[in-house]
N, C-alpha and C positions, 0 to 999 in steps of 0.2 A: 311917544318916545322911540330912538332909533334901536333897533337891537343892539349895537355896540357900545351906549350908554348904560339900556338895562344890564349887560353883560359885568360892565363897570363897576354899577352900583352893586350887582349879587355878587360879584368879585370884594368887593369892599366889605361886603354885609359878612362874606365867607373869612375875609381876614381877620374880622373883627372878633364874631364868633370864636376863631381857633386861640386867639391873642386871650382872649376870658378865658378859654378853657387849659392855657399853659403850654396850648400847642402850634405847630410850626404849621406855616403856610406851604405847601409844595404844590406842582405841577398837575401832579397827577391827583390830590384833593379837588382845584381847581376845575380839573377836568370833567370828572366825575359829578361836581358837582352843575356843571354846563350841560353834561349831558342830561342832566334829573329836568334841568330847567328848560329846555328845548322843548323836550315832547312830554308833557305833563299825564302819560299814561301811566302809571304806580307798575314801572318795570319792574322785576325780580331782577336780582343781581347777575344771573347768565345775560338777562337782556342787557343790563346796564355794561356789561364787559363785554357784548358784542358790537354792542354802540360806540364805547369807547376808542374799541381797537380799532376803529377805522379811521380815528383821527389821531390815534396815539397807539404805534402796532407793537409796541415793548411793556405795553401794561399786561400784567398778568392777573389773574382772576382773585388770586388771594391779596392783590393790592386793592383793586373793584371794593372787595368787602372789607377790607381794613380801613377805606375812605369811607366806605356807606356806614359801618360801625364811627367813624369818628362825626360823619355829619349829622348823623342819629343824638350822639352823646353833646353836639353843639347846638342841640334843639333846630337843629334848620331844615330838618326831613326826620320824615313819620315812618318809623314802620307798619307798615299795615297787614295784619292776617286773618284769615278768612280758613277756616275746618283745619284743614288739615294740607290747602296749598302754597306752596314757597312765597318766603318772604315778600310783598311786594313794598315800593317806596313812595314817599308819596312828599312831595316840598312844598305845600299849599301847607303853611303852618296856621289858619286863620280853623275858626272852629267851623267845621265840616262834618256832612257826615260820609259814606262811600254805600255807590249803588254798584252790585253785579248782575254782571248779565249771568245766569245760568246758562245759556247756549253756548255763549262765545267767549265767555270767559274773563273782559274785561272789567272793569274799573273807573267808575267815576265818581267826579267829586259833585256834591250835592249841599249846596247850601242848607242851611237851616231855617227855619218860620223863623223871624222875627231877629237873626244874626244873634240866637241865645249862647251864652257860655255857661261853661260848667258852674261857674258861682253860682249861676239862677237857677239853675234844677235844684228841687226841692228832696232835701236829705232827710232820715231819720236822724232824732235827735242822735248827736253826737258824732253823725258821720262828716267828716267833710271832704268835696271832691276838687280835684285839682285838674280832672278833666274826662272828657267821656267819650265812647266810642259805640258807635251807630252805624249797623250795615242795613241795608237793604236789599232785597235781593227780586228779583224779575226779571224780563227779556229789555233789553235795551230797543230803542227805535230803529236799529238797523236790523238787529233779528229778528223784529216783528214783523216790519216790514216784506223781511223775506218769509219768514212763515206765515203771512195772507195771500202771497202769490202762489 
């Protein structure tokens, strides 16, 4: 599919979203949410507002996060966090789990054995989950790479 279709169809998916949630479609939602979907790296929101403002120079950072809080609250992106570093985001809504790199500080996404969801993890009686979160952590292929050279 051509980028301007996909663009279409998460423009659609993002109105549709806000339309359930009682909320209004704007520019600068759309925006923000174009940017998460470009480069699928779980930016923090400085990154998200610096991406932004290259294609939209009047957004302001406390817009940035009032889109990313409302695409959060329309289930369309993940907040993702890790110790004690800033928020990262993350619009791969399918169950996943996230590898870091401790060197370089990145973020990927990491399928799961057998595409399991939280239904099938087995709960103690009486718990039930509605979803789970899985980091892993190691050097990614590119700073391996450099640290064998």
């Amino acid at each position: 599919m051509g980028k301007a279709l996909l663009n279409k169809m998460d423009g659609h998916r993002l109105d549709e979203s806000l339309a359930t949630s009682g909320l209004r479609s704007t520019r600068q939602r759309h925006h923000v949410y174009d940017v998460l979907l470009q480069k699928r790296d779980h930016p923090t929101a400085e990154e998200v507002f610096v991406r932004a403002k290259q294609e939209m120079p009047d957004i302001s950072l406390a817009t940035v996060y009032n889109c990313l809080d409302t695409l959060v609250q329309c289930d369309l992106v993940k907040q993702v966090n890790l110790d004690r570093a800033p928020t990262r985001y993350c619009p791969n809504m399918g169950e996943h789990c996230h590898f870091y790199c401790d060197q370089c500080g990145r973020a990927f996404d990491i399928d799961l054995p057998g595409g399991r969801s939280a239904a099938e993890v087995q709960m103690p009686k009486g718990f039930k989950a509605t979803r789970y979160e899985i980091s892993i952590r190691g050097t990614c292929p590119e700073c391996a790479s450099k640290t064998a050279k």
